[in-house]
C-alpha positions as CSV (number, residue, x, y, z in Angstrom):
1,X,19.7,-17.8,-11.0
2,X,19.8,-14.5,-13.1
3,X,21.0,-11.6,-11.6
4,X,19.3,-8.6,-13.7
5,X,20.2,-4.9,-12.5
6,X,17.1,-4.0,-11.4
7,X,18.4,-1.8,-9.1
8,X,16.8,-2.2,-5.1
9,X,14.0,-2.6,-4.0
10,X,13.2,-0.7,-0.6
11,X,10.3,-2.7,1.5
12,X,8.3,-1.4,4.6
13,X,7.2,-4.0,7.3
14,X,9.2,-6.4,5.9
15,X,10.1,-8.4,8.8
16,X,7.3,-11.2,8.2
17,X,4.0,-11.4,6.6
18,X,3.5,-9.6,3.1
19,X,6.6,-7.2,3.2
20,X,9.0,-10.3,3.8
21,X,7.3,-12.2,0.8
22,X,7.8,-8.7,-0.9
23,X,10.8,-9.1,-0.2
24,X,11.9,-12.3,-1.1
25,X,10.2,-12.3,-4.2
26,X,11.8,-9.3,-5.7
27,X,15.5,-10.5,-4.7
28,X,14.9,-13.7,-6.2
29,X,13.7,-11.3,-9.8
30,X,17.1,-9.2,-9.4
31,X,16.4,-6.7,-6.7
32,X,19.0,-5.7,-4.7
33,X,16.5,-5.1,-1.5
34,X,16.7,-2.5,2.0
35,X,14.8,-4.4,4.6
36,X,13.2,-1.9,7.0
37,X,11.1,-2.7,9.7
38,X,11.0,-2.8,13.9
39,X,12.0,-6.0,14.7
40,X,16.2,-7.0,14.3
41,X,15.5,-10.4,15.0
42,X,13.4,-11.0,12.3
43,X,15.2,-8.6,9.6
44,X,18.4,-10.3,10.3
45,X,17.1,-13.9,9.9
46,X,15.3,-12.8,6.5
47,X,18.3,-11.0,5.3
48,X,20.3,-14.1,5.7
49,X,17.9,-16.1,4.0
50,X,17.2,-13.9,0.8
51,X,21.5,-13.5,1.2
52,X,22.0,-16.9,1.0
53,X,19.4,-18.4,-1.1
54,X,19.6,-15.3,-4.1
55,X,23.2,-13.9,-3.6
56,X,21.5,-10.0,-4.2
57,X,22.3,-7.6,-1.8
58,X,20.6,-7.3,1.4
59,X,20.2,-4.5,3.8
60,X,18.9,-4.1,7.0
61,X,17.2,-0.9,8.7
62,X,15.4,-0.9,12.0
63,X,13.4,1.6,12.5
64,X,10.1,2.5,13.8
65,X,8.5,4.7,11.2
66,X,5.7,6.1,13.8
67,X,9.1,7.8,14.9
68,X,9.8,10.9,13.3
69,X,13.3,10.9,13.5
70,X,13.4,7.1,12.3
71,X,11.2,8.1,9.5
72,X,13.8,10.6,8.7
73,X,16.3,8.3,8.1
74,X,14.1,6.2,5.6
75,X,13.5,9.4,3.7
76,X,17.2,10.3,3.9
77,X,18.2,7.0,2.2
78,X,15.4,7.5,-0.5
79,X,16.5,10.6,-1.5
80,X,20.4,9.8,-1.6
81,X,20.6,6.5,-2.9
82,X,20.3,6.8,-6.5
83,X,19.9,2.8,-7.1
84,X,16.9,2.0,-5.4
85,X,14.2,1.5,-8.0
86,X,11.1,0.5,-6.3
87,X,9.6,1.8,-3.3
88,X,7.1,-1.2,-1.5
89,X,5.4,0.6,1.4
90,X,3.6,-2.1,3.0
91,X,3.9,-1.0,6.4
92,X,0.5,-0.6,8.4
93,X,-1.6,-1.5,11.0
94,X,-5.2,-1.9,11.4
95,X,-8.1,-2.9,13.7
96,X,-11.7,-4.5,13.1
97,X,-12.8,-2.8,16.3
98,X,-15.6,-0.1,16.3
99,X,-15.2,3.7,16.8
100,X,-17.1,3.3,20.2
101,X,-14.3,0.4,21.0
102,X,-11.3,2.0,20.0
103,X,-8.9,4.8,21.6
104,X,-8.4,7.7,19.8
105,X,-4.9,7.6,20.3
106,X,-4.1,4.5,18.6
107,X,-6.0,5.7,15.8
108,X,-4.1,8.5,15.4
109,X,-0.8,6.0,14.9
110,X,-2.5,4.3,13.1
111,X,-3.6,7.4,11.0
112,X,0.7,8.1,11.2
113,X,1.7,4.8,10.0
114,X,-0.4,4.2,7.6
115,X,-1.0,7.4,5.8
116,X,1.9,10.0,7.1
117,X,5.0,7.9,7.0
118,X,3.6,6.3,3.3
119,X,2.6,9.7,1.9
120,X,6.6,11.2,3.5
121,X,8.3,7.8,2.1
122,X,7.0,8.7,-1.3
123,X,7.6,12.2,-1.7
124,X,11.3,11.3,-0.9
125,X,11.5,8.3,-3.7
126,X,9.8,9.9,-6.2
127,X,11.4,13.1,-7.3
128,X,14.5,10.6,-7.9
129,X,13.0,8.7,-9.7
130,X,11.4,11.0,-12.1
131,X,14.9,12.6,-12.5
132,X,16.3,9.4,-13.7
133,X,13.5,8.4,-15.8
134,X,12.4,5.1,-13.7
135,X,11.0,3.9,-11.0
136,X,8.1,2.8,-9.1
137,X,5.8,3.0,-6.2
138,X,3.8,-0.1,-5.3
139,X,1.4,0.8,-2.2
140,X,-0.1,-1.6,-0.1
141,X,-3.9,-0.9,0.4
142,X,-7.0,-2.9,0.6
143,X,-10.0,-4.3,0.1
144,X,-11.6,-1.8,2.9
145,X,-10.8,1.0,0.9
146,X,-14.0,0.9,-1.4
147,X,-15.7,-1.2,1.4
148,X,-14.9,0.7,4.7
149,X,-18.2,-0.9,6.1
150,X,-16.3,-3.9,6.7
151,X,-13.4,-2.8,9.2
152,X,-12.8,0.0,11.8
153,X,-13.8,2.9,10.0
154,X,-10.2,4.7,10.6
155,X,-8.6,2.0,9.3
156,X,-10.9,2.2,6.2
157,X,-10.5,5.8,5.9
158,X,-6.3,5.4,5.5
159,X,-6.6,2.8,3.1
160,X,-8.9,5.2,0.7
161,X,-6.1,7.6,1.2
162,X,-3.2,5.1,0.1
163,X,-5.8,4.5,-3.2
164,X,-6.8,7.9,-3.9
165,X,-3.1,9.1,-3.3
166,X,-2.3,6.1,-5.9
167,X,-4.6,7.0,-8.6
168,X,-3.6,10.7,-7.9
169,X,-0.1,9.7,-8.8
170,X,-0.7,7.7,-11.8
171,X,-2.0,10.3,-13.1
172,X,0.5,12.9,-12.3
173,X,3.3,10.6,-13.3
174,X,2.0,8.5,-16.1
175,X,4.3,10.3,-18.7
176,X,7.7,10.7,-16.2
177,X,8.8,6.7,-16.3
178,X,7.2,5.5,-13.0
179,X,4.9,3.1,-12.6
180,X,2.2,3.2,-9.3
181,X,0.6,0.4,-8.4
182,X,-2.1,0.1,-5.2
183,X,-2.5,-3.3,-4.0
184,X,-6.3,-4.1,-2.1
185,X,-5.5,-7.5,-0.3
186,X,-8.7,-8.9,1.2
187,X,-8.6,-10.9,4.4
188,X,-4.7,-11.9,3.9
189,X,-3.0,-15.2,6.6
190,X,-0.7,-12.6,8.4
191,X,0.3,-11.3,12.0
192,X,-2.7,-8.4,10.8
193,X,-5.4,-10.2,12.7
194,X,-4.0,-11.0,15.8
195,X,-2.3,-7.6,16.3
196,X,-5.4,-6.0,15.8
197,X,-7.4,-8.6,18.0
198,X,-9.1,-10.6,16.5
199,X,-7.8,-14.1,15.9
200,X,-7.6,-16.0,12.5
201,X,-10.0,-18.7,13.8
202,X,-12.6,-16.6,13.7
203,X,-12.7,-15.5,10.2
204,X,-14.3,-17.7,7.4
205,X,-11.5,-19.9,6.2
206,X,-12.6,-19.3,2.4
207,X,-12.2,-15.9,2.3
208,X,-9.0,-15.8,4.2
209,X,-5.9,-15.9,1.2
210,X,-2.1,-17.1,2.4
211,X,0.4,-14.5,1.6
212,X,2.6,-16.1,-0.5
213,X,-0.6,-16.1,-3.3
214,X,-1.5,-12.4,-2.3
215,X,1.9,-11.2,-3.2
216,X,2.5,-13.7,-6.3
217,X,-0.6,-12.3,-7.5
218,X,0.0,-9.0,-6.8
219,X,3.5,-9.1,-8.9
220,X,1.3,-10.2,-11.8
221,X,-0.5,-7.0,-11.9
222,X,2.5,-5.5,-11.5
223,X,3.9,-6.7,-14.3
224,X,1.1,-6.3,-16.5
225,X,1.1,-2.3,-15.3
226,X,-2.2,-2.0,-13.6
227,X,-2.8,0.5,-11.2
228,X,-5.1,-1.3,-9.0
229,X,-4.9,-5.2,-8.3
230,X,-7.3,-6.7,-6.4
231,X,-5.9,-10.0,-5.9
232,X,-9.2,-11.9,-4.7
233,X,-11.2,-10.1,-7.4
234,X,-12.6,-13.2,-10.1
235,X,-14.9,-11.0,-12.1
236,X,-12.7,-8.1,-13.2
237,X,-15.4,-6.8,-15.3
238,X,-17.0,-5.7,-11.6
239,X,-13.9,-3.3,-10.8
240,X,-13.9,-2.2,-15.0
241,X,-17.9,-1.2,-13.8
242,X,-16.8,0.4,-10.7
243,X,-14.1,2.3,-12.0
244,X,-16.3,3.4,-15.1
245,X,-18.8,4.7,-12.8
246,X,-16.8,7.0,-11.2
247,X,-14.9,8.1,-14.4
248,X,-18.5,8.6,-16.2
249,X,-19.5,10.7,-12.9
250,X,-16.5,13.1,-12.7
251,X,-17.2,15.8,-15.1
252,X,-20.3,16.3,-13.5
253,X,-19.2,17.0,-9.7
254,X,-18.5,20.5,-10.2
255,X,-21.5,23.1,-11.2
256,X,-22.3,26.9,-10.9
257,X,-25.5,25.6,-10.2
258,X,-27.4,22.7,-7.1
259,X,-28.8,19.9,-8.1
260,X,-32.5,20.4,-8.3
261,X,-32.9,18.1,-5.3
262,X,-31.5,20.2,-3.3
263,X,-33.5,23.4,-4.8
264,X,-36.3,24.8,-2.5
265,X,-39.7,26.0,-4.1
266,X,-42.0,28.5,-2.6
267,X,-45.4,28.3,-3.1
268,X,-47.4,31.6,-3.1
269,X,-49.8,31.9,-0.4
270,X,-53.4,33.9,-1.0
């Protein structure tokens, strides 16, 4: 097996699902990888598999990074260690239940999780990397992010964020050697569901994709530099539309002047 210096690879939620295939994946390319996640059980188990099976370096953080002072330690470890490479935040939760069904203060961890601790994890790994010329950001959004109809609004809204941060950061980094990728998964075979109630079994079986492909996939739109990979997407040439929309339409959201639909006219009376 080669053993390229790629550097590491630091992965969020990588104790199962997407973040362990993440994980394995990117040991198994060269990565050295930092595992970080809740659950020791797990962590420990993976990082004796990807140990074992790729002979790159493993290590193991657990943390919980709706804890401020865990965060910190996340961040702490971006900003010092000057091999990691690659920043996957895949952490995140999510619900399908409605506003009227959900408690506020949930969403507001989940509003933490997805979008505070991403949005802190990258402003630690990225001024690294653009000092030493390389690196890259690969966030974990989804599909709900141009379709929030589908999902708990909340969870819609901080999957926008994780894209429009993205796109945000493309642009601002483009030139400085780091790459940004955002990832929009559709229904995915993880833990997701039943964490956030609602069972597999109930979802249509064809529209539900095993992780293993999701990520696979994902890695070859990685390494072909797009910025947004939508790994269930058949007809790209629907996303080039969408996207060329919105890039058609931006000069023309700022005016001195309203649209004339919103324009009253008074009619004289006699």
């Amino acid at each position: 097996m080669s053993h390229t210096n790629l550097g590491t690879a630091l992965i969020t939620g990588a104790s199962s699902g997407i973040g362990a295939i993440y994980a394995e994946r990117l040991a198994q390319r060269g990565y050295d990888v930092i595992l970080v996640a809740r659950n020791r059980a797990r962590l420990a188990t993976l990082a004796e598999s990807i140990s074992n099976t790729t002979r790159q370096s493993v290590q193991v953080m657990v943390v919980d990074l709706n804890d401020r002072v865990s965060l910190g330690e996340v961040e702490a470890t971006l900003r010092s260690d000057t091999r990691i490479s690659l920043l996957v935040n895949n952490a995140g939760v999510g619900t399908h239940k409605p506003l009227l069904g959900s408690d506020v203060e949930s969403m507001t961890r989940m509003i933490e999780l997805n979008v505070i601790a991403l949005t802190r994890l990258t402003y630690a790994a990225v001024p690294g990397f653009v000092e030493r010329g390389r690196g890259a950001v690969i966030n974990i959004s989804s599909i709900v992010s141009i379709a929030p109809e589908i999902l708990n609004g909340v969870y819609g809204g901080t999957k926008a964020f994780v894209l429009a941060f993205s796109q945000s950061l493309h642009h601002e980094l483009a030139n400085k050697g780091v790459q940004v990728q955002a990832v929009l998964p559709g229904a995915t075979a993880t833990e997701f569901w039943a964490i956030g109630g609602l069972s597999l079994e109930h979802l249509d079986a064809k529209i539900v994709m095993s992780a293993r492909e999701m990520v696979d996939a994902a890695l070859v739109g990685f390494d072909n530099l797009e910025l947004v990979t939508i790994p269930s997407l058949h007809d790209l040439s629907q996303w080039t539309a969408f996207e060329a929309a919105r890039q058609s339409m931006s000069p023309n959201l700022s005016s001195d002047q309203a649209a004339v639909r919103y324009t009253r006219t008074h009619s004289s009376v006699s």
